[in-house]
C-alpha positions in Angstrom: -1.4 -22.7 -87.4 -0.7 -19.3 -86.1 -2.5 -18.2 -83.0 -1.4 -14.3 -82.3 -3.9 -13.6 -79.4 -2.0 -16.3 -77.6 2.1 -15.2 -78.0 2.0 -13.8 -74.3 1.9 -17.4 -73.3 5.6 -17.9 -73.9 6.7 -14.4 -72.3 7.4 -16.2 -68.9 9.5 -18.9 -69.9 11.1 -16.4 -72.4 12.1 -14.3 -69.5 13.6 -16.9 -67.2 15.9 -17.6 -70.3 16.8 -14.2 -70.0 17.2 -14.1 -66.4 19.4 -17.2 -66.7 22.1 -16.0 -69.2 22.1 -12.4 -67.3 23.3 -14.7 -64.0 25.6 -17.1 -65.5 27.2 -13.6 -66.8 27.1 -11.7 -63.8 28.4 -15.1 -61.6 31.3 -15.4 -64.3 31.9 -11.3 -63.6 32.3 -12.0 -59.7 34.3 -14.9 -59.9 37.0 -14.0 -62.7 37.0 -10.4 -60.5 37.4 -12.4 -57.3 39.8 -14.9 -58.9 41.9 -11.2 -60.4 41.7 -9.3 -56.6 42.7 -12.5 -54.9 45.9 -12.8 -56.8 46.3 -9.7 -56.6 46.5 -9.9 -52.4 48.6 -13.2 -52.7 51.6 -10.5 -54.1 51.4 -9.2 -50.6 51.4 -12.2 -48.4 52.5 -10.4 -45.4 49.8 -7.9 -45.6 46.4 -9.9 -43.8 46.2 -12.9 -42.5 43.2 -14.6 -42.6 42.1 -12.6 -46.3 38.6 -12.9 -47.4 37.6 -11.4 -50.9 34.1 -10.8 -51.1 32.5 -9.9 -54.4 28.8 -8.2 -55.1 29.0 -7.4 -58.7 31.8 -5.5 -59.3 31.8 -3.9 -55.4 34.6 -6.0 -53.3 34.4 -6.1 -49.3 38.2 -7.0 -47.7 37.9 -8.7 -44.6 41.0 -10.3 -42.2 43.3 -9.3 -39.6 45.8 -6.5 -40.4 49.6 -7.4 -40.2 51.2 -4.8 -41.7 49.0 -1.4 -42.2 51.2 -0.4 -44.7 50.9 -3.8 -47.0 47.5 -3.8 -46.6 47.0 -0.1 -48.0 49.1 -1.2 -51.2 46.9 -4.1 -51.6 44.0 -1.8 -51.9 45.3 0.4 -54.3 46.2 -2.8 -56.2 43.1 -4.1 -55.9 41.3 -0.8 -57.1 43.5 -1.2 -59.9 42.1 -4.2 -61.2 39.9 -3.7 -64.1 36.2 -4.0 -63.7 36.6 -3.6 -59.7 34.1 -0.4 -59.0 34.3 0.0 -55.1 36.5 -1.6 -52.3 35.5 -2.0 -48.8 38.5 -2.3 -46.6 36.9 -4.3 -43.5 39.8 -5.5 -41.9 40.6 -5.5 -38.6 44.1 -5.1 -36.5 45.6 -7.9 -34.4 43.7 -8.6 -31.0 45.5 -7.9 -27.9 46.2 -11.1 -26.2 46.7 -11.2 -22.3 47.9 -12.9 -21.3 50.1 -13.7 -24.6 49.9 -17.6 -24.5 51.2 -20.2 -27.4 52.2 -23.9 -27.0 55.0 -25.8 -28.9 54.1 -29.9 -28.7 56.3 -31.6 -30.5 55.5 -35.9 -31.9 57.9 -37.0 -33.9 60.2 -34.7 -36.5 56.8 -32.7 -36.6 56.6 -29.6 -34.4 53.8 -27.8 -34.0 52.9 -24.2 -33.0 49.7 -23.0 -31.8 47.9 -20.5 -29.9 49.3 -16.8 -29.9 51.8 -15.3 -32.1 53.6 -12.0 -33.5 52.8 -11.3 -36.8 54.8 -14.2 -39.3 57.5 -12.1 -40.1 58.7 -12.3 -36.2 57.9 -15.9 -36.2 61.0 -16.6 -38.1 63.2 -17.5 -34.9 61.0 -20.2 -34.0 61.1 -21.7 -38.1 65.1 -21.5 -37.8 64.8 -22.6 -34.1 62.9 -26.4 -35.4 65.0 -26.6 -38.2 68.4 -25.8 -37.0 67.0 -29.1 -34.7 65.5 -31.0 -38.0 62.3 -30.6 -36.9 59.2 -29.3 -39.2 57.3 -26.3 -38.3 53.7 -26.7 -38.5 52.1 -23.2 -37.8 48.3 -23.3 -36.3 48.6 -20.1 -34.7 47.1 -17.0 -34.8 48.5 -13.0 -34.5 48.4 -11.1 -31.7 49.4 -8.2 -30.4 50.7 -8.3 -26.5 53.7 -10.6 -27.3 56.4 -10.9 -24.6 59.6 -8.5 -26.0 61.6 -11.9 -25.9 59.1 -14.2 -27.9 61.7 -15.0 -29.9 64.1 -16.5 -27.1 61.3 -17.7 -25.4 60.5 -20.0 -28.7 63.9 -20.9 -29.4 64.3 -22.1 -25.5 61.5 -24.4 -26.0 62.4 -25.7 -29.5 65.6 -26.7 -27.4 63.7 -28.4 -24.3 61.7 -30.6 -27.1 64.9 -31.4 -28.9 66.0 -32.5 -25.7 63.4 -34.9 -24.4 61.5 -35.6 -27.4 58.1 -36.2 -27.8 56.4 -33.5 -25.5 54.8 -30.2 -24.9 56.0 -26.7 -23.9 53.5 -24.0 -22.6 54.0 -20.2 -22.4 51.9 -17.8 -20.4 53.8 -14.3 -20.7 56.8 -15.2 -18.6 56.2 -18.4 -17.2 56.6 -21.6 -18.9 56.2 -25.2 -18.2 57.2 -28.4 -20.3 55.9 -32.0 -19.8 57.4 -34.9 -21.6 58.8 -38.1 -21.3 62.8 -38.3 -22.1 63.6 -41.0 -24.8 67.6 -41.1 -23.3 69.8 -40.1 -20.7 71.9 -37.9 -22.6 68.6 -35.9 -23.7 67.5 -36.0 -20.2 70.6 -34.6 -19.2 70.7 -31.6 -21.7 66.5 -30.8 -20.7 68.3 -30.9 -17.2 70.9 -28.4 -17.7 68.6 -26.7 -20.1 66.3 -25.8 -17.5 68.9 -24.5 -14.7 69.5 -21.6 -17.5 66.1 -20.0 -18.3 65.6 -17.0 -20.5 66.0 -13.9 -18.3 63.0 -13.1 -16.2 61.3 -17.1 -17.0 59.7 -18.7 -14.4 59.8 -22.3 -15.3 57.7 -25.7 -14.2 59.2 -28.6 -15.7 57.6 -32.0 -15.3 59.8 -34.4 -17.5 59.7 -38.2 -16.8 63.1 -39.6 -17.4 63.9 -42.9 -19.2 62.7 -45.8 -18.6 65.1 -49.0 -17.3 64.4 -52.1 -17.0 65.9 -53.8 -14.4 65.5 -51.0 -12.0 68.3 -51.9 -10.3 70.1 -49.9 -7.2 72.9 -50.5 -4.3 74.7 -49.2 -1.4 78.2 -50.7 -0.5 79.3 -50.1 2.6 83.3 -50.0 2.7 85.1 -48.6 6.1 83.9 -45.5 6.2 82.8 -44.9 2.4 79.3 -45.9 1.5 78.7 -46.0 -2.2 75.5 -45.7 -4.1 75.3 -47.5 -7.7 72.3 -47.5 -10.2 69.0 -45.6 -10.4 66.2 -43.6 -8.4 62.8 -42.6 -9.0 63.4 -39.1 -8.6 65.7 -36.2 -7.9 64.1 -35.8 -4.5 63.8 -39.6 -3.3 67.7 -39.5 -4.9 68.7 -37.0 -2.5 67.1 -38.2 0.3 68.9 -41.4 0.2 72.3 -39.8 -0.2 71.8 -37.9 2.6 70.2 -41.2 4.7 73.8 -43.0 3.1 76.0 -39.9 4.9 74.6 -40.6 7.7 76.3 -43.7 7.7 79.7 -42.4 6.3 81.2 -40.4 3.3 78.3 -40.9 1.0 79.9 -41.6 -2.7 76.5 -41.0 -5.3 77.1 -42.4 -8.5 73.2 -43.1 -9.0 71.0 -41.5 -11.4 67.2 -40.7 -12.0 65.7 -43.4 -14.2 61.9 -44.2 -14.4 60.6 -47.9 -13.8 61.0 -48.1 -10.2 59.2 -50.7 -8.5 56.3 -49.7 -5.8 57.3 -47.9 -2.8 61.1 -48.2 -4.0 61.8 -44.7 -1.2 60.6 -46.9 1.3 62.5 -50.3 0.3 65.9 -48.4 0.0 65.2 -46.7 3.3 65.0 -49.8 5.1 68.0 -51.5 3.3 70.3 -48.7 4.2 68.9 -48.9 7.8 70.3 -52.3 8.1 73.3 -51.9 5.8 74.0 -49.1 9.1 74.2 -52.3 11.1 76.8 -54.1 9.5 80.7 -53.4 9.7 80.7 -54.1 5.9 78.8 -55.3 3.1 76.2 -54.3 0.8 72.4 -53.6 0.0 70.8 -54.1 -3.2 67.8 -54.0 -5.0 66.6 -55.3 -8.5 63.4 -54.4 -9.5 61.3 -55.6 -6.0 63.6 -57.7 -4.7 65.7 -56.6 -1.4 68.9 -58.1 -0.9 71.8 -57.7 1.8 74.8 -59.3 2.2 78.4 -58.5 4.3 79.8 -59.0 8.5 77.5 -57.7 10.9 79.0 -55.2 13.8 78.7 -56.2 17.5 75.8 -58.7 18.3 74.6 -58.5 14.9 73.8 -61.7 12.8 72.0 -62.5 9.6 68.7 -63.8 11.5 68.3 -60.0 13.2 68.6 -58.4 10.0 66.7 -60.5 8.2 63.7 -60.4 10.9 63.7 -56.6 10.6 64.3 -56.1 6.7 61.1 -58.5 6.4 59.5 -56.2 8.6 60.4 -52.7 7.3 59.8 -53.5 3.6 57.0 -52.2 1.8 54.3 -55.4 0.7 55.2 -55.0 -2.6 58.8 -55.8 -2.2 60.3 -59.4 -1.8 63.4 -60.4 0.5 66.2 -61.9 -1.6 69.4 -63.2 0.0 70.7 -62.5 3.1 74.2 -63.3 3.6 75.6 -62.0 6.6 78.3 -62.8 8.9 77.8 -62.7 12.5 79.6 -59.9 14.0 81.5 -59.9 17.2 79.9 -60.8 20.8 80.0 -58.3 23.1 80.3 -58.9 26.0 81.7 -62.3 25.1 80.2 -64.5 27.6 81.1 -68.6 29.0 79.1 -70.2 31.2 80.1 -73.7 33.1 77.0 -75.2 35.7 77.8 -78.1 37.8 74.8 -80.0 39.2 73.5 -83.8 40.2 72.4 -84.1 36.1 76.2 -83.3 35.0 77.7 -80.1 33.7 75.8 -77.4 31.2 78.5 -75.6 28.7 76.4 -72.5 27.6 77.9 -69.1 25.6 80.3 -68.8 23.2 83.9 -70.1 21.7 85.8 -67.7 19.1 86.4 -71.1 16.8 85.6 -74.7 16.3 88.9 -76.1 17.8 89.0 -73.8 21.0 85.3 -75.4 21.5 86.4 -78.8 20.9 89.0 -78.4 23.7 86.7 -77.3 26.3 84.1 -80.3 25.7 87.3 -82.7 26.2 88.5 -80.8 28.8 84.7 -81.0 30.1 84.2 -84.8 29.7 87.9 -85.6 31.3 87.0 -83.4 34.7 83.3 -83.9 34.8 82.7 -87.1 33.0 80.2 -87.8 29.9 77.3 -86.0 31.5 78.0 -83.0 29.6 76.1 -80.7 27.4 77.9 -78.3 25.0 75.6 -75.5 24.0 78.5 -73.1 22.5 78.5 -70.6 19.7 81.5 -69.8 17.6 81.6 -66.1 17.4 84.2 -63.6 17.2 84.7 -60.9 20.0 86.4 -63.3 22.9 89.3 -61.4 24.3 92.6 -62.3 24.2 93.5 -65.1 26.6 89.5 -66.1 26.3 90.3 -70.3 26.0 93.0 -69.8 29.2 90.2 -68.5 31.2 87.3 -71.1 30.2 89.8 -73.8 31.3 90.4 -72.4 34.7 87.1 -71.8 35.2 86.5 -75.4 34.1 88.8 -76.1 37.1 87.9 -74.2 39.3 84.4 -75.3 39.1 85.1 -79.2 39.3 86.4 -78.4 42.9 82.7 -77.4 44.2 79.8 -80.1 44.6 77.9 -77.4 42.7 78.0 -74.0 41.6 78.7 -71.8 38.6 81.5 -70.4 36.7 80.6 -67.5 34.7 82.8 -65.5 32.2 82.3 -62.3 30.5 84.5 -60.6 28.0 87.8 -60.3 31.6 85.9 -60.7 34.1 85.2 -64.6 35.5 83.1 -64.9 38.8 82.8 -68.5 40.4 80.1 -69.2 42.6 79.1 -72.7 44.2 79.3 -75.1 47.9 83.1 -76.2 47.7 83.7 -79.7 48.9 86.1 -78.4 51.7 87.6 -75.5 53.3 91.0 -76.4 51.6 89.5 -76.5 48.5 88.1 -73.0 49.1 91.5 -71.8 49.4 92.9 -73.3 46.8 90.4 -72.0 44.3 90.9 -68.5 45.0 94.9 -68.7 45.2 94.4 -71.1 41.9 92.7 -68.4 39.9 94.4 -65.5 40.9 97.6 -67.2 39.3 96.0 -69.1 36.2 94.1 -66.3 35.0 95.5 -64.6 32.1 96.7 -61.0 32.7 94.4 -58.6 32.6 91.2 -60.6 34.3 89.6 -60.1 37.5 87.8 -62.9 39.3 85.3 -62.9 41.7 84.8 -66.0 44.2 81.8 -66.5 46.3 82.1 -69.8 47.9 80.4 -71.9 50.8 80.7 -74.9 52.0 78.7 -78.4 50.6 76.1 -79.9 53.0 74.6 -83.3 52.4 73.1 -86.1 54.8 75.3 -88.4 56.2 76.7 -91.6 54.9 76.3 -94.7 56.8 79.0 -96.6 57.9 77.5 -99.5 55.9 77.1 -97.3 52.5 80.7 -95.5 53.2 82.8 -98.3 50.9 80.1 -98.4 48.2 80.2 -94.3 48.3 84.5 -94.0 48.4 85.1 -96.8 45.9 82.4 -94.7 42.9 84.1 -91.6 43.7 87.6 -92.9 43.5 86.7 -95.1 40.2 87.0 -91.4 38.4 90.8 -92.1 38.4 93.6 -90.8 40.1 96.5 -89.3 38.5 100.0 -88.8 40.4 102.9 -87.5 39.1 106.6 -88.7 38.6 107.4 -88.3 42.5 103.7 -89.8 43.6 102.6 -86.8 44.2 98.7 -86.2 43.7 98.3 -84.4 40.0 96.7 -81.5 39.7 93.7 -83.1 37.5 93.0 -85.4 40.2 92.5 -82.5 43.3 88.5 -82.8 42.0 88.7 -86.8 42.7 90.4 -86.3 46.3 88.0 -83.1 47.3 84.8 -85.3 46.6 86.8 -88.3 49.1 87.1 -85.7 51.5 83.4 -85.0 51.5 82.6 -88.4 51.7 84.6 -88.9 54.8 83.4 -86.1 56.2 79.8 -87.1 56.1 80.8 -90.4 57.8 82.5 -89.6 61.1 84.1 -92.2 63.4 85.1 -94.2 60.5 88.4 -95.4 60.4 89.7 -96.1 56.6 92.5 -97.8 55.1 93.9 -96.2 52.0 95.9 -98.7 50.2 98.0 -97.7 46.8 98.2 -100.4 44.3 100.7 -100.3 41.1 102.4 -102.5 38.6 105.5 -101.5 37.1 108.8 -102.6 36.0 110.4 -102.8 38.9 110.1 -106.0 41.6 107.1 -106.8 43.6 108.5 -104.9 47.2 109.7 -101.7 45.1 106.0 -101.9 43.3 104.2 -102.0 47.3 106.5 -98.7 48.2 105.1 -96.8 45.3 101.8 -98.0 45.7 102.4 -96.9 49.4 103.7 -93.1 48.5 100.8 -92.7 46.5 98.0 -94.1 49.2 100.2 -91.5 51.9 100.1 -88.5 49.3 96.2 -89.2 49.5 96.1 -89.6 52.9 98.1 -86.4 53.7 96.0 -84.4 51.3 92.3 -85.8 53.2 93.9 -84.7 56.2 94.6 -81.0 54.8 91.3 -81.4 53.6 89.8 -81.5 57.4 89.3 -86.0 57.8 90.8 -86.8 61.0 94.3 -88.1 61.1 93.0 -91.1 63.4 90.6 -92.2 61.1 93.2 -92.8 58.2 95.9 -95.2 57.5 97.9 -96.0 53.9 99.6 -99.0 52.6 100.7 -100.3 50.0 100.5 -104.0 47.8 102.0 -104.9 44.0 99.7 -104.9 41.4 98.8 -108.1 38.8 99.4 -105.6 36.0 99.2 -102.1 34.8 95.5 -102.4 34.4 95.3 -102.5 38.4 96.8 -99.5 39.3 94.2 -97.8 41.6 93.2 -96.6 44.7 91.4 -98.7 47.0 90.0 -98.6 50.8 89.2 -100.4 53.4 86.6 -99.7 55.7 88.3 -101.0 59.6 
């Protein structure tokens, strides 16, 4: 049924319709005109950068950063061109001035990219050739300014370089300074970032901070040869590498063949420090270290052994370093000292020997003049002069002539100090030494007499018969030897200390010849000991000698008899 006073009812919804289809068409209008101006623009893609079309019917508003005035005023009068386009609003702006001019090159991988400032594209070229000349892709986040450095382009290309170089990484430009951090993946790349930055672009102020490669052992050494100390392996740093060239010179000739590496253990400065400080003290050898151990091997110079060194390379290392091996030779004595003490106990060998052998013949020189009461305290070291085992022995003899005393030598000079057993023996001593002692040593003799209480006529036998069981010696001709003048010197004093004594000094032998020629040897030889008491100060009176034959061989002695 047909209502007409109510058709105004549907006059709303019948104009939304309308209102509807008039936007779709006006939306389809903006966007195909947009879609038309924006093509349009992309024919100029060096004109704005940054481009944005906006569309208000058929009015278009141009917005974006100017590159090149003249691009952007034929991409107006294209875009006016374009059918349906009634105005144009040219709303773009020129390039902002940028100081300072700054833009930043990091580089991971075979990606590079760029960021920050930047001429308009068309001088950014030299950097796109610069990363792939180098195989590296360009990835450009930056954005145009004005205020760009007159040598941009070198500037780019001299950081595209420094990346190729060390890698992963990251140059930064301010103006005309420029710094690059990174981390080299070789030696050979750490080496060209090296050279690289001793050779700037003109005018370049440059702050590098490039790790170099890792190794791993960190491993370093200094071998000491003559005059020539050698360095081997790695350091931490340029600086803590010239610092221990120059610590190495000041040994010798410093010979670098040591390059910067990273991986160095703890305070490595301080452990190599330390290990050239006691590589000074040796004649040769070498210090090494291998990641934070500290070794040190070679022949120490005068009065240097391995225990010093090894006492103060414990000492001087950092706590974070351990000591390895330490394998060095003693080095010679100086002065080269011997030292002989005669008392009650027995005799006290003390100093050094220059080898095994030349010890072995003092002991049993030692034990034959002194008996078994003998300690042997000697070192073998090097350092004894020449003539060194010539003089030990005549100390040795010189000193078995005193009751007690001292013989001391060092390096040529032998002094003998002690009581003598008689004034003949004094003598003798002195006039001994001055013709025994090799050429070239001086002696010094300061000698007094021996004291003791006296000896009882009833003890006097008992005390003569244990000095005389040391042994006498005589010679072909029955003449004392020289080996027994201790033996007779010690009767003397004995005789001395008993006065008013008479003795009988009776010689007996056993040879091959009959019993009578057997009594006259045995007779020379109790004479030769009787003349030698008497030079030795015992009253002729008091002595008499004789002779008898022996049983055998085994009783060939001295004996007395108490009158």
């Amino acid at each position: 049924m047909i209502q007409p006073t109510k058709w105004w009812i549907g006059l709303p919804v019948l104009a939304a319709l309308f209102t509807i289809v008039a936007t779709s068409d006006v939306e389809k209008i903006e966007k195909d005109l947009g879609d038309r101006v924006r093509a349009a623009l992309d024919k100029s893609p060096g004109a704005i950068e940054g481009a944005s079309v906006a569309v208000d019917g058929r009015d278009i508003r141009l917005s974006g950063v100017v590159l090149s005035p003249a691009a952007v005023a034929e991409a107006v009068r294209t875009v006016e061109l374009q059918e349906g386009v009634r105005s144009i609003l040219d709303a773009t702006t020129p390039p902002p001035l940028a100081k300072p001019f700054v833009f930043a090159l990091e580089r991971k991988g075979k990606t590079l990219a760029l960021s920050g400032n930047a001429p308009v594209p068309g001088e950014r070229a030299a950097v796109r050739d610069a990363a792939a000349g180098k195989g590296l892709e360009l990835s450009d986040a930056s954005i145009s300014a004005l205020g760009a450095p007159k040598n941009y382009a070198a500037l780019a290309s001299y950081g595209v370089a420094l990346l190729d170089a060390i890698g992963d990484g990251r140059v930064s430009v301010s103006d005309a300074a420029l710094s690059v951090t990174g981390a080299a993946a070789s030696f050979e790349g750490y080496d060209r970032a090296e050279a690289a930055l001793k050779a700037p672009p003109e005018g370049v102020v440059v702050k590098a901070e490039i790790a170099p490669p890792r190794v791993s052992p960190f491993v370093w050494s200094a071998a000491k040869a003559g005059e020539i100390v050698s360095l081997f392996g790695y350091a931490p740093s340029e600086t803590t590498r010239e610092t221990l060239i120059a610590e190495a010179a000041s040994l010798g000739k410093a010979s670098d063949q040591t390059r910067v590496a990273g991986g160095a253990p703890g305070d490595f400065a301080a452990a190599a420090s330390a290990a050239l400080h006691e590589l000074a003290k040796l004649s040769s050898g070498k210090a090494s270290i291998a990641d934070g151990v500290v070794s040190i091997e070679g022949s120490g110079k005068t009065n240097v052994g391995a225990s010093a060194v090894e006492a103060s390379l414990r000492s001087a290392l950092p706590k974070s370093f351990g000591l390895g091996r330490v394998t060095v030779a003693a080095g010679a004595v100086s002065p080269f000292v011997f030292t002989a003490r005669k008392q009650e106990s027995g005799l006290a060998l003390a100093g050094f020997a220059p080898d095994a052998a030349t010890r072995a013949r003092i002991a049993e020189q030692a034990k034959r003049d002194f008996g078994d009461a003998v300690e042997v305290d000697l070192a073998i070291a090097d350092g004894a002069p020449k003539g060194f085992a010539e003089a030990a022995s005549a100390a040795l003899r010189a000193l078995a002539r005193l009751d007690s005393g001292v013989a001391a030598l060092s390096d040529r000079k032998l002094a003998v100090e002690g009581a003598a057993y008689n004034a003949k023996a004094q003598y003798d001593i002195r006039a001994r030494l001055f013709r025994e002692l090799p050429e070239g040593y001086e002696h010094a003799a300061r000698l007094g007499l021996a004291t003791k209480d006296e000896i009882p006529p009833t003890q006097l036998y008992a005390a003569l018969s244990e000095t005389a069981a040391k042994g006498l010696s005589f010679g072909a001709d029955n003449t004392i030897a020289e080996t027994s003048f201790p033996v007779v010197d010690a009767l003397a004093f004995v005789l001395l200390r008993s006065p008013g004594a008479a003795v009988d000094i009776v010689g007996l032998f056993a040879g091959a010849g009959s019993n009578a020629e057997n009594e006259a040897i045995g007779l020379h030889r109790a004479e030769a000991v009787r003349a030698y008491l008497i030079e030795a100060g015992v009253e002729a009176a008091r002595l008499s000698a004789s002779g008898a034959a022996a049983v055998d061989e085994s009783g060939r002695r001295i004996e007395f008899s108490i009158r």
